[in-house]
Backbone as CSV, one residue per row, in Angstrom:
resi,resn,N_x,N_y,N_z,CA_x,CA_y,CA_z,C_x,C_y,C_z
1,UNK,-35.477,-279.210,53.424,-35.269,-278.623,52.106,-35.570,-279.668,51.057
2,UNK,-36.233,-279.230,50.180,-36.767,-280.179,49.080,-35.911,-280.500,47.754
3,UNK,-35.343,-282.147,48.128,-34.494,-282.447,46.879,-35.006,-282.160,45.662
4,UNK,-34.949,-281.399,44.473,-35.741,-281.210,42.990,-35.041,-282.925,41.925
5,UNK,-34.001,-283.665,42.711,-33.426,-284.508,41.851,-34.027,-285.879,42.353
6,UNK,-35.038,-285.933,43.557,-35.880,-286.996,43.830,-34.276,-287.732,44.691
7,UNK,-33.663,-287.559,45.174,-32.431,-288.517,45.865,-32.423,-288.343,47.315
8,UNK,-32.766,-289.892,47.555,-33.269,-289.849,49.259,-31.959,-288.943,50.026
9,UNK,-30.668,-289.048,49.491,-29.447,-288.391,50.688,-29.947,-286.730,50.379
10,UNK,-28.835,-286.423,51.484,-28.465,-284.491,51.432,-28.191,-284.270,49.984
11,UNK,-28.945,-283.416,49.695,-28.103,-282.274,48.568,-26.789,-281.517,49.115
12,UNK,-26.189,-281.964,50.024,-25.570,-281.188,50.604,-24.470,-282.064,50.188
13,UNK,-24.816,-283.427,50.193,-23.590,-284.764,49.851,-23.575,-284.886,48.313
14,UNK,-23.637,-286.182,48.194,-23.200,-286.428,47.019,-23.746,-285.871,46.097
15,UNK,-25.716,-285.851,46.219,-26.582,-285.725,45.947,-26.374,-284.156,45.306
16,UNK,-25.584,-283.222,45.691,-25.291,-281.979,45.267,-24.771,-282.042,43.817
17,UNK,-23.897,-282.972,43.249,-23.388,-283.242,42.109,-24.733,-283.296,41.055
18,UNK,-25.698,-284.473,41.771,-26.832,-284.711,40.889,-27.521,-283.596,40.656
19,UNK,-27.967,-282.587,41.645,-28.583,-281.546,41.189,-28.174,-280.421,40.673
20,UNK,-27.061,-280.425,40.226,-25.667,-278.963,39.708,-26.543,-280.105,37.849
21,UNK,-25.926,-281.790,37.766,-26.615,-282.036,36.688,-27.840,-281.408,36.165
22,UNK,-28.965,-281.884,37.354,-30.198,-281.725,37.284,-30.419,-280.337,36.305
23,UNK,-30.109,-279.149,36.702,-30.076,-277.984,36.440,-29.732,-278.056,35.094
24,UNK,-28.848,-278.099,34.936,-28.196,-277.991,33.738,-29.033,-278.829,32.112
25,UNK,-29.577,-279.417,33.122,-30.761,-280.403,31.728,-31.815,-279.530,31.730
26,UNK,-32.445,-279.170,32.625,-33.463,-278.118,32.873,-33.440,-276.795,32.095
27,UNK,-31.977,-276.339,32.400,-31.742,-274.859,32.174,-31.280,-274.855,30.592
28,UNK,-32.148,-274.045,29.701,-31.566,-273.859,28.298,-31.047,-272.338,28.533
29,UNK,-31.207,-271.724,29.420,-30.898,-270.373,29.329,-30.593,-269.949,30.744
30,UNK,-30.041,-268.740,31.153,-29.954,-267.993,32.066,-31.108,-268.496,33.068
31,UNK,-30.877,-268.437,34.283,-32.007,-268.051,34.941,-31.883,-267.090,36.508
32,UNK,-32.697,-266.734,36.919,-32.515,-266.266,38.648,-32.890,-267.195,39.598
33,UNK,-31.704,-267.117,40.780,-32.046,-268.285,41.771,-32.521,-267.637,42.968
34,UNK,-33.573,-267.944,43.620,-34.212,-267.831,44.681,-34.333,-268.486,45.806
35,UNK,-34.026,-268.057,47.104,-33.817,-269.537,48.009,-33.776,-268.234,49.734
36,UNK,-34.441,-269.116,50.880,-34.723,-268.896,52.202,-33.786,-269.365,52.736
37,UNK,-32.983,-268.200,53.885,-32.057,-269.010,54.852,-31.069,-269.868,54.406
38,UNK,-31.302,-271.736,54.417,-30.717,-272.428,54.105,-30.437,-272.588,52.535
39,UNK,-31.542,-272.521,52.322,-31.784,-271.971,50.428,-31.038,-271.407,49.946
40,UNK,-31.051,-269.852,50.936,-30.081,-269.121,49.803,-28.223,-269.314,49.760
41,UNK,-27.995,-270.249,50.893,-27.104,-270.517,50.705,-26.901,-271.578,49.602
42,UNK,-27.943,-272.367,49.571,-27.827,-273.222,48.187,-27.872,-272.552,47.191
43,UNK,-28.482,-271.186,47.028,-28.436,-270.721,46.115,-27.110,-269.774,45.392
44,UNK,-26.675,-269.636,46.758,-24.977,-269.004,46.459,-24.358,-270.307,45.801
45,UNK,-24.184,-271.537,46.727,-22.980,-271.949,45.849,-23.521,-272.725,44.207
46,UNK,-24.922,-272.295,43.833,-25.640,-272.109,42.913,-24.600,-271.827,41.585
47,UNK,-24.770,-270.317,42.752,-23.921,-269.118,41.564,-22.411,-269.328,41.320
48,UNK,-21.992,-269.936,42.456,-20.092,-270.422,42.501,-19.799,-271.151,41.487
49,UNK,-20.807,-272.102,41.682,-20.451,-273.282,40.613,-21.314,-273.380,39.185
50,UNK,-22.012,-272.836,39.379,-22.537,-272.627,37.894,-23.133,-270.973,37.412
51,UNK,-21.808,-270.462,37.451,-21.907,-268.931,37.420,-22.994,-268.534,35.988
52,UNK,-22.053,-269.531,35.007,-22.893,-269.002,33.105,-24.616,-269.255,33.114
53,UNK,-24.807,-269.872,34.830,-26.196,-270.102,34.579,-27.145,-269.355,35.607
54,UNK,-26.588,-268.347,35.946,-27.093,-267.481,36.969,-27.132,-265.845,36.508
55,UNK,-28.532,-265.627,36.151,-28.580,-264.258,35.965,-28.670,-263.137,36.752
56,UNK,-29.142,-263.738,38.157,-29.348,-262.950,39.434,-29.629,-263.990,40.594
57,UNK,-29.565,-263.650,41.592,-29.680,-263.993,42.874,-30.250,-263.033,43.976
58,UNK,-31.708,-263.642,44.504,-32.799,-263.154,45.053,-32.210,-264.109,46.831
59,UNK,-32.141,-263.388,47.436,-31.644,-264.397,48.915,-32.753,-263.210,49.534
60,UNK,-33.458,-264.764,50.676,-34.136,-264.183,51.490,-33.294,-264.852,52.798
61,UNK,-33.294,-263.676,54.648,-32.646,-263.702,55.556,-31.361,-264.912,54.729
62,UNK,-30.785,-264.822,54.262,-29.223,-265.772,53.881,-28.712,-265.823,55.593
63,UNK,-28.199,-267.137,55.548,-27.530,-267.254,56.959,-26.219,-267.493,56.950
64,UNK,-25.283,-266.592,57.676,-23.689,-266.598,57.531,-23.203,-267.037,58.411
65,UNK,-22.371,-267.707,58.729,-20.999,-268.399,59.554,-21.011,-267.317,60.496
66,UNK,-20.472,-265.983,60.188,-19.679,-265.290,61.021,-20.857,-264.120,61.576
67,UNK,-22.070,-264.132,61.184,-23.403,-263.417,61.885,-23.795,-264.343,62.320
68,UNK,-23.771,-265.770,62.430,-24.272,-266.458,63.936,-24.480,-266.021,65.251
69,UNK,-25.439,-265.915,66.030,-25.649,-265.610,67.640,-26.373,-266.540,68.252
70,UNK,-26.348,-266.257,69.388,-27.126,-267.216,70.439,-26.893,-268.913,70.402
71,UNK,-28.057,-269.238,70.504,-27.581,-270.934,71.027,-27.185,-271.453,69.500
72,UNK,-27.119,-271.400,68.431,-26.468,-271.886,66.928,-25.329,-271.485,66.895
73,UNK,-24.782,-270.620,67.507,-23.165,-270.275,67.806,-22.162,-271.451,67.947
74,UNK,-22.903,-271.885,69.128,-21.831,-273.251,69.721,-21.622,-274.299,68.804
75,UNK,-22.168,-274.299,67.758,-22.196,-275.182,66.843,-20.586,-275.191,65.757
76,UNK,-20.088,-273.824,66.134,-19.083,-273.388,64.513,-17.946,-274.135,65.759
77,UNK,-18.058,-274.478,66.656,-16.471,-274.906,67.260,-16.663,-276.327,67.697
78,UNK,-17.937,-277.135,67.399,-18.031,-278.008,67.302,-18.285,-278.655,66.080
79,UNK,-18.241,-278.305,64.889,-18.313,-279.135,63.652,-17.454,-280.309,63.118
80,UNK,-15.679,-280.474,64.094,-15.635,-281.945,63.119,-16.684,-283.058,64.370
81,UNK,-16.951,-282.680,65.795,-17.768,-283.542,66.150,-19.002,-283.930,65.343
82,UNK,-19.742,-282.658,65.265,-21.207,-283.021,64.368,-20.653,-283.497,63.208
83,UNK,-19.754,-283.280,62.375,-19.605,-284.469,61.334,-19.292,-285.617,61.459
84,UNK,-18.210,-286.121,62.801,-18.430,-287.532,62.968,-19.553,-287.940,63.448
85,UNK,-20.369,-287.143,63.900,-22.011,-287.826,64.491,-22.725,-288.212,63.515
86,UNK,-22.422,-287.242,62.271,-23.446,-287.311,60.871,-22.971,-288.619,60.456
87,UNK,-21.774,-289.315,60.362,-21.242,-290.376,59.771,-21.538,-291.607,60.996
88,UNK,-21.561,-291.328,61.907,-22.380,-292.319,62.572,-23.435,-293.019,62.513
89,UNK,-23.955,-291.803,62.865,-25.962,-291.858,62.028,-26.119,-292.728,60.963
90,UNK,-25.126,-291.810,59.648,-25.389,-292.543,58.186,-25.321,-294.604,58.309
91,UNK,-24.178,-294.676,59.174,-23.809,-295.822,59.797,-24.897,-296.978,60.209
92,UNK,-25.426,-295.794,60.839,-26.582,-296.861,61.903,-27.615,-296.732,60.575
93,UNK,-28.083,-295.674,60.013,-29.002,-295.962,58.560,-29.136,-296.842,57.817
94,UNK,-27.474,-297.466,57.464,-26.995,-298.428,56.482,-27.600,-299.487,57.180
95,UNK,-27.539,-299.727,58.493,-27.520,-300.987,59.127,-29.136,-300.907,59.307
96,UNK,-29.918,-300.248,59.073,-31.519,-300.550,59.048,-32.007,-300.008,60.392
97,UNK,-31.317,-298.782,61.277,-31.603,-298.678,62.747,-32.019,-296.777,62.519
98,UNK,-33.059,-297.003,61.886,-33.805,-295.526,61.840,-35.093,-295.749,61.971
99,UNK,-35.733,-294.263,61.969,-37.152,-294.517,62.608,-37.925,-294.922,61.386
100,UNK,-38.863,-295.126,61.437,-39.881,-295.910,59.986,-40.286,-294.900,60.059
101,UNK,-41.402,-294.001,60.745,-42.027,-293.011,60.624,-41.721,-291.814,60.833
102,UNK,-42.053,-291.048,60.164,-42.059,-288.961,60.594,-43.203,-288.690,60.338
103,UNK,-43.528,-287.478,61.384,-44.553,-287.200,61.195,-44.419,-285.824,60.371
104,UNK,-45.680,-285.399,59.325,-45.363,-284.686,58.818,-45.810,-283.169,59.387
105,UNK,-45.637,-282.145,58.397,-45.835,-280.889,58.687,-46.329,-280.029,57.281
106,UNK,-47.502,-279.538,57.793,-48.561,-278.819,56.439,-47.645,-277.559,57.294
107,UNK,-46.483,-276.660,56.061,-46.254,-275.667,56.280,-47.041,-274.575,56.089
108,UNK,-48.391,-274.590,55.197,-48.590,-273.289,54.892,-49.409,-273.704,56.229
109,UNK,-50.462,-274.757,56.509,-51.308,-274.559,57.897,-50.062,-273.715,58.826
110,UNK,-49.053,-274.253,58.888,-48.248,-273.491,60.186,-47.994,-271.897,59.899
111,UNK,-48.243,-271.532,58.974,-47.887,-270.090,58.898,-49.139,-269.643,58.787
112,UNK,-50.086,-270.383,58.113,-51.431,-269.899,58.277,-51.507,-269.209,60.253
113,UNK,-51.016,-270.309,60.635,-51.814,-270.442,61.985,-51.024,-269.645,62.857
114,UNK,-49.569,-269.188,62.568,-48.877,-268.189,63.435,-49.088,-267.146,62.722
115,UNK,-49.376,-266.539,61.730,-50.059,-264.942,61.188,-51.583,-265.118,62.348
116,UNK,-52.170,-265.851,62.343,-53.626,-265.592,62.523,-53.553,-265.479,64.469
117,UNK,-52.490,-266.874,65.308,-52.691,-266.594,66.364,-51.629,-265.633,67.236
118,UNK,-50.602,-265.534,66.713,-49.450,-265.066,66.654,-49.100,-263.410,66.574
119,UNK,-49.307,-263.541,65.149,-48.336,-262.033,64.481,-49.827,-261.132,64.447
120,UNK,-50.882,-261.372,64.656,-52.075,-260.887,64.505,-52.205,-259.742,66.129
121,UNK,-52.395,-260.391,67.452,-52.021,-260.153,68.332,-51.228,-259.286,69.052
122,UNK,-49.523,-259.038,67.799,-48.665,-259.107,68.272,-47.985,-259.616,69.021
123,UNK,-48.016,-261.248,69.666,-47.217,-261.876,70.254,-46.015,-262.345,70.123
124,UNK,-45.209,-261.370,69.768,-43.923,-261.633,69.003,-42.796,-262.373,69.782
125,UNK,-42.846,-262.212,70.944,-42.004,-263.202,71.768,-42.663,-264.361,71.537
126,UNK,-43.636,-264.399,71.809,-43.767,-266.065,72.282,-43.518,-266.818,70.611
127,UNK,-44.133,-266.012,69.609,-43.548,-266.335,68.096,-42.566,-266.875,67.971
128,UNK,-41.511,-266.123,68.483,-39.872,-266.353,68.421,-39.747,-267.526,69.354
129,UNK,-40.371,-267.703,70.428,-39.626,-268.991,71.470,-39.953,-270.193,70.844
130,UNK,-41.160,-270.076,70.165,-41.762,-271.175,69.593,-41.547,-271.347,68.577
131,UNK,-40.669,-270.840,67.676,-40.817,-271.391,66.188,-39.277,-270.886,65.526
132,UNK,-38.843,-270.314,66.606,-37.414,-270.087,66.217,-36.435,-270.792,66.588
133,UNK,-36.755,-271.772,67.196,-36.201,-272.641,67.857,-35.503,-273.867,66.428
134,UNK,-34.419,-274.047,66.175,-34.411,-275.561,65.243,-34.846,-276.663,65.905
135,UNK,-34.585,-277.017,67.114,-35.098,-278.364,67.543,-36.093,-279.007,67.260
136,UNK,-37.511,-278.341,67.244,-38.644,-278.988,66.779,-38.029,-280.001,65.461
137,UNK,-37.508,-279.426,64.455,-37.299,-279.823,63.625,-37.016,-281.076,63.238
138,UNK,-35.975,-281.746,64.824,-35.419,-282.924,64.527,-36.691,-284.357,64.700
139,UNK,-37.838,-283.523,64.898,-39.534,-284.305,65.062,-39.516,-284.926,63.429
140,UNK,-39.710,-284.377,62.565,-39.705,-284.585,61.449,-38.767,-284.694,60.117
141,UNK,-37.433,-284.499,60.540,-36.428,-284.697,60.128,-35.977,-286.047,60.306
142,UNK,-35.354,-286.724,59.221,-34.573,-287.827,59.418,-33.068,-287.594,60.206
143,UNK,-32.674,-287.763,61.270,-31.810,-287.114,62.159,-30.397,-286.829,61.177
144,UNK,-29.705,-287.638,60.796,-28.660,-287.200,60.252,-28.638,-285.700,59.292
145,UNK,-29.813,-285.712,58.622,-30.138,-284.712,58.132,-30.074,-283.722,58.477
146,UNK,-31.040,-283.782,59.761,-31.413,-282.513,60.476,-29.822,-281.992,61.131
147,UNK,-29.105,-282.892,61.653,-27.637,-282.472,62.444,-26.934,-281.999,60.911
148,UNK,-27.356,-282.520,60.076,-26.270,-282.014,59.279,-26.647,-280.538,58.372
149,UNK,-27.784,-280.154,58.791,-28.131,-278.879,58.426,-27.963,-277.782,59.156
150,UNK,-27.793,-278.398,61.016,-26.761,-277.690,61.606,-25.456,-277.171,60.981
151,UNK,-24.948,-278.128,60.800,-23.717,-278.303,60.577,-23.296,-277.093,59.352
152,UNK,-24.401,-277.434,58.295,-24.575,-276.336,56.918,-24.647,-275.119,57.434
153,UNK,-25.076,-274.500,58.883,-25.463,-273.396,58.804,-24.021,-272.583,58.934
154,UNK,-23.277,-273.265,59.851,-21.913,-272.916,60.264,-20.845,-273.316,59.120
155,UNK,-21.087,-273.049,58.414,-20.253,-273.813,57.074,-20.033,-272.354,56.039
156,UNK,-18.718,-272.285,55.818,-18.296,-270.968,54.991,-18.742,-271.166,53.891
157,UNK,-19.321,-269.708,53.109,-19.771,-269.587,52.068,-18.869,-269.388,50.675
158,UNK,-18.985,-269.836,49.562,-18.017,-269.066,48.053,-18.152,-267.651,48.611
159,UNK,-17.052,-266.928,48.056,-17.320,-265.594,48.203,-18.179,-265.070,46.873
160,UNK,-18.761,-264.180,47.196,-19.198,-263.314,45.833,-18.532,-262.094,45.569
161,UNK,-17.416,-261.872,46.139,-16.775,-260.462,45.320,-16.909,-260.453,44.476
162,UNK,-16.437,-260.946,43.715,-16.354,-261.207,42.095,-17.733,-261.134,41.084
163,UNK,-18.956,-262.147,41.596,-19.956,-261.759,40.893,-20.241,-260.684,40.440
164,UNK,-20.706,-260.767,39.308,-21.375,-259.553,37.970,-22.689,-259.304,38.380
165,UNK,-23.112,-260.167,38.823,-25.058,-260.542,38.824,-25.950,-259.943,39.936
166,UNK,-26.254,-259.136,39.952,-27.281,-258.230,40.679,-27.593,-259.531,41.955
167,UNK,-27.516,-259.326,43.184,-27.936,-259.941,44.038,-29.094,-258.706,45.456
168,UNK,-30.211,-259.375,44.787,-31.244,-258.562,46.248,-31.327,-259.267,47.208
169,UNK,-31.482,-258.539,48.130,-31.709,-258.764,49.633,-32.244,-258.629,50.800
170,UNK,-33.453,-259.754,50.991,-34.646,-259.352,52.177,-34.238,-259.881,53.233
171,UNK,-33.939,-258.497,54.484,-33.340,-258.928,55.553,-33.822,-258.587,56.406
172,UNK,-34.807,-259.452,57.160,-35.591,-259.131,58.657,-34.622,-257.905,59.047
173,UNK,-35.880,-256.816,59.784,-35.425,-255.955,60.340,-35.042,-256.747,61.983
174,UNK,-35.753,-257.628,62.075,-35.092,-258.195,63.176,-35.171,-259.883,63.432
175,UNK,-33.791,-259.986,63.795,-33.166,-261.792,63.586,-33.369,-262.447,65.043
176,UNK,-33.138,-264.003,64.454,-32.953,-264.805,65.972,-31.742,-265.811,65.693
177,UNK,-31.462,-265.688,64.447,-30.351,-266.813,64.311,-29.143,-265.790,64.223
178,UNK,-28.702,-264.625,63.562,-28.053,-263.764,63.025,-28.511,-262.374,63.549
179,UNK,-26.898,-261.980,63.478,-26.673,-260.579,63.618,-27.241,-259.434,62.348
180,UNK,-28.267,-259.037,62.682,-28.267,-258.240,61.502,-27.317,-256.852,60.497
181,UNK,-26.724,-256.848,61.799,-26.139,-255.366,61.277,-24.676,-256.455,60.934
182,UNK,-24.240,-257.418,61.112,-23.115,-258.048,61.200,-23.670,-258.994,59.666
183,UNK,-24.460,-259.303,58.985,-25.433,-260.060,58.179,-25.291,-258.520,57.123
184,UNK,-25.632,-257.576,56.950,-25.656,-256.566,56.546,-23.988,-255.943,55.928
185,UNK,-23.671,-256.203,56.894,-21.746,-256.073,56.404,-20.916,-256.998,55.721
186,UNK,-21.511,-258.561,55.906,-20.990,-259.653,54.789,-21.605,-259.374,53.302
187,UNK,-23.255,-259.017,53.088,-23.748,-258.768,52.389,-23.071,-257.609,51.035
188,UNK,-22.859,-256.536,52.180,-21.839,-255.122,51.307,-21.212,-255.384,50.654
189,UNK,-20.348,-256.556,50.686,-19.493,-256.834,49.949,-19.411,-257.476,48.675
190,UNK,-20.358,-257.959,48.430,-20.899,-258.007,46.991,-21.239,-256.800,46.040
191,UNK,-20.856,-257.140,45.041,-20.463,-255.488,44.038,-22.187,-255.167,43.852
192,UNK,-23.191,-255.665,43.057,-24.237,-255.304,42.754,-25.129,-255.830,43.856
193,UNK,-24.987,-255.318,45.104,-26.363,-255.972,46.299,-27.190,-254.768,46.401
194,UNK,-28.192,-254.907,46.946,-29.612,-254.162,47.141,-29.808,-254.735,48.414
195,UNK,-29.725,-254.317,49.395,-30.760,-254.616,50.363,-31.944,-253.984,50.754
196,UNK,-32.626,-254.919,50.777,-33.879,-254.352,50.957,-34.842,-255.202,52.630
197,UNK,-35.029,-254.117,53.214,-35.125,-254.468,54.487,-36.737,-254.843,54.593
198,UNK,-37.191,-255.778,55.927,-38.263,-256.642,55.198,-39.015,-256.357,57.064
199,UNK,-40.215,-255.716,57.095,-40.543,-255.683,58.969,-41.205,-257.257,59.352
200,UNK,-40.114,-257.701,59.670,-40.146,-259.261,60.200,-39.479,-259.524,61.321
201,UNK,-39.608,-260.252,62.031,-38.921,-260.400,63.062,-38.386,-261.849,62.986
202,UNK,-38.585,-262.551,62.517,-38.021,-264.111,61.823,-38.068,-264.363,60.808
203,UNK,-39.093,-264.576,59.952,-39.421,-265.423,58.885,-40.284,-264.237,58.037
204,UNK,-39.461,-264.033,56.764,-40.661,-262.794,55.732,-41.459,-263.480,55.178
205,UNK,-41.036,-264.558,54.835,-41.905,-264.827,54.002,-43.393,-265.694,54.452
206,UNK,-42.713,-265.262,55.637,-44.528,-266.171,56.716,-44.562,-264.673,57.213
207,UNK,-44.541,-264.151,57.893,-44.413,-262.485,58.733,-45.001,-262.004,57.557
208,UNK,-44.573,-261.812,56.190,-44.754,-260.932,55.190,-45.194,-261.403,53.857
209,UNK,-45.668,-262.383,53.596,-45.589,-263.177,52.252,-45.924,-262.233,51.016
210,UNK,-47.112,-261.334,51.101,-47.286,-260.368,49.983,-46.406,-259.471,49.645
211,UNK,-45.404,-258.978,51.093,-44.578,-257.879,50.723,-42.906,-258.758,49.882
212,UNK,-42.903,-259.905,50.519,-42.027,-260.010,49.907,-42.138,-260.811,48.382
213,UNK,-43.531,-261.438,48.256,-43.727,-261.701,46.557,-44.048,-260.442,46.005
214,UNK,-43.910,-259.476,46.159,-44.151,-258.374,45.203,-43.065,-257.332,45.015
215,UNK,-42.313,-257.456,46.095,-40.461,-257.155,45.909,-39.765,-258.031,45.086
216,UNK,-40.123,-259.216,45.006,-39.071,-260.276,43.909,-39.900,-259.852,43.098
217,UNK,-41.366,-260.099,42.866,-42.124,-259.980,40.961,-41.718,-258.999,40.090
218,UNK,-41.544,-257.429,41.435,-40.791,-256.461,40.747,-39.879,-256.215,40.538
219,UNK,-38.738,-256.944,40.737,-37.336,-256.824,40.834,-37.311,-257.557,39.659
220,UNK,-37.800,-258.674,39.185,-37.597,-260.201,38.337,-38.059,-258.969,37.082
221,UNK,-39.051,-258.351,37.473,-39.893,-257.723,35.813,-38.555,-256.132,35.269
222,UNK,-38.030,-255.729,36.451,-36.870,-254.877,36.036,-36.197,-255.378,35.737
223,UNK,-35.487,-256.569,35.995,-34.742,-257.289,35.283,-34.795,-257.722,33.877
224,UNK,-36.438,-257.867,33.339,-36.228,-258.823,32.350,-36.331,-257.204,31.317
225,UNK,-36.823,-256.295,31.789,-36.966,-255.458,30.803,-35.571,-254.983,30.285
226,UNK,-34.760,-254.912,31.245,-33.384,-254.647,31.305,-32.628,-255.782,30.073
227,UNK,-33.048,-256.874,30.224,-32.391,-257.701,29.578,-33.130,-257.559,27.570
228,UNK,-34.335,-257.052,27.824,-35.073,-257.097,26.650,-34.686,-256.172,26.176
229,UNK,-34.230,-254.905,26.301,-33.469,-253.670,25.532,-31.906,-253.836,25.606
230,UNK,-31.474,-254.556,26.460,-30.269,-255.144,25.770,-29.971,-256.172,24.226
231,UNK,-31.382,-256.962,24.233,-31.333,-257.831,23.584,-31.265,-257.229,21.869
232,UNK,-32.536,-256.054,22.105,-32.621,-255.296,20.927,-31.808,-254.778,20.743
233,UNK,-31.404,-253.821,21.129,-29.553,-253.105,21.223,-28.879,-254.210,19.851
234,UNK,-28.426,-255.292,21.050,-27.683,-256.251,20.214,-28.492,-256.605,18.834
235,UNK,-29.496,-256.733,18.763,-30.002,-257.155,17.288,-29.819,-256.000,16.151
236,UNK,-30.242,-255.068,16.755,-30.111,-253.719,15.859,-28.907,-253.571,15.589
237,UNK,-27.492,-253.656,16.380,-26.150,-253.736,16.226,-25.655,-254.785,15.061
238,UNK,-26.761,-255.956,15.443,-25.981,-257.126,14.194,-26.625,-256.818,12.736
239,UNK,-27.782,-256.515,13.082,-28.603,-255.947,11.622,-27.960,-255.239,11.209
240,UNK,-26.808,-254.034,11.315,-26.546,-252.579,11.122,-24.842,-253.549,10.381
241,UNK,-24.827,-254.456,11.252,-23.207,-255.157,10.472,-23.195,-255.729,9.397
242,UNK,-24.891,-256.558,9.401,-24.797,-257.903,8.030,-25.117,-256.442,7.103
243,UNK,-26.050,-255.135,7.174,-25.633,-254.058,6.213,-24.009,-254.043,5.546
């Protein structure tokens, strides 16, 4: 996940403070937050903690604690271990005992290249064995990181009962990390949600990239029109007072 505050640690650590700042220098106004999986959980506690600056919330597959399945399961009853591992790690970091190199990863080549050899075909299993997997990950991940994004996945969310703010929702018709119909019932519970179901079997926005940029462009453009006849409303209201 890409720090926007340039700070080598987790946004997840300290580094989270800096970018709640970050935002806030950025943001002169309202805006909508958008975010994948791990994202959109950044993008929830987005909305927790800086509610006056959230006009909506766009979550694509969001990943929940309690819709966990399969092998990421074992992870929610092992978390104070993986956090003393993460503080280990950080440990051995301090002391100069990490790898010098990662190798990197051209994401769009990789989605280029599973639409074309992959989802083209229909090879949808072997899709899923191969790329649904987190492990690869820890190839190019700085390890503490990568364990500790484990760790994030199994990690309880702010609630949103309470939110005012329209939250949509693209949710693979079919998961590998999460329960969908169990993902679908945490979701409900937010007062203004939309779900909107996405034919993916992992990843929409590689599976689907047009369908799902043209579900947010249109959702973002109902929104703003919404907000633009409110705006007039209110002007015509204050014009009609200084009368």
């Amino acid at each position: 996940m890409a720090n926007p505050c340039g700070v080598t640690s987790s946004i997840w650590r300290s580094g989270r403070r800096t970018c709640w700042a970050y935002l806030r220098l950025k943001t002169t106004r309202t805006q909508c937050s958008s975010g994948v999986s791990l994202g959109a959980q950044l993008a929830i506690h987005l909305a927790s903690y800086q509610a006056d600056q959230v006009k909506g919330l766009v979550l694509i597959a969001p990943v929940f604690e309690k819709a966990l399945k399969g092998s990421v399961r074992w992870a929610r009853s092992l978390r104070p271990v993986i956090a003393l591992l993460v503080g280990i790690i950080r440990r051995l970091d301090w002391l100069g005992l990490y790898r010098r190199r990662l190798p990197s990863r051209d994401l769009r080549a990789l989605d280029e290249k599973m639409r074309t050899t992959l989802l083209t075909p229909g090879q949808y299993e072997e899709m899923i064995d191969r790329y649904s997997s987190p492990w690869p990950h820890s190839k190019v991940f700085p390890t503490a990181n990568f364990i500790q994004e484990i760790m994030q996945m199994v990690r309880s969310l702010p609630l949103l009962s309470s939110t005012k703010v329209p939250v949509p929702t693209l949710l693979s018709r079919g998961a590998t990390y999460t329960d969908p119909d169990r993902s679908r019932e945490m979701m409900m519970r937010i007062p203004d949600v939309k779900i909107v179901p996405i034919d993916a079997y992992h990843w929409p926005l590689t599976e689907r990239p047009v369908e799902v940029r043209q579900t947010i462009e249109s959702w973002c453009a109902g929104l703003a029109r919404i907000s633009y006849r409110l705006s007039q409303r209110g002007r015509v209201r204050l014009q009609g007072w200084r009368r």
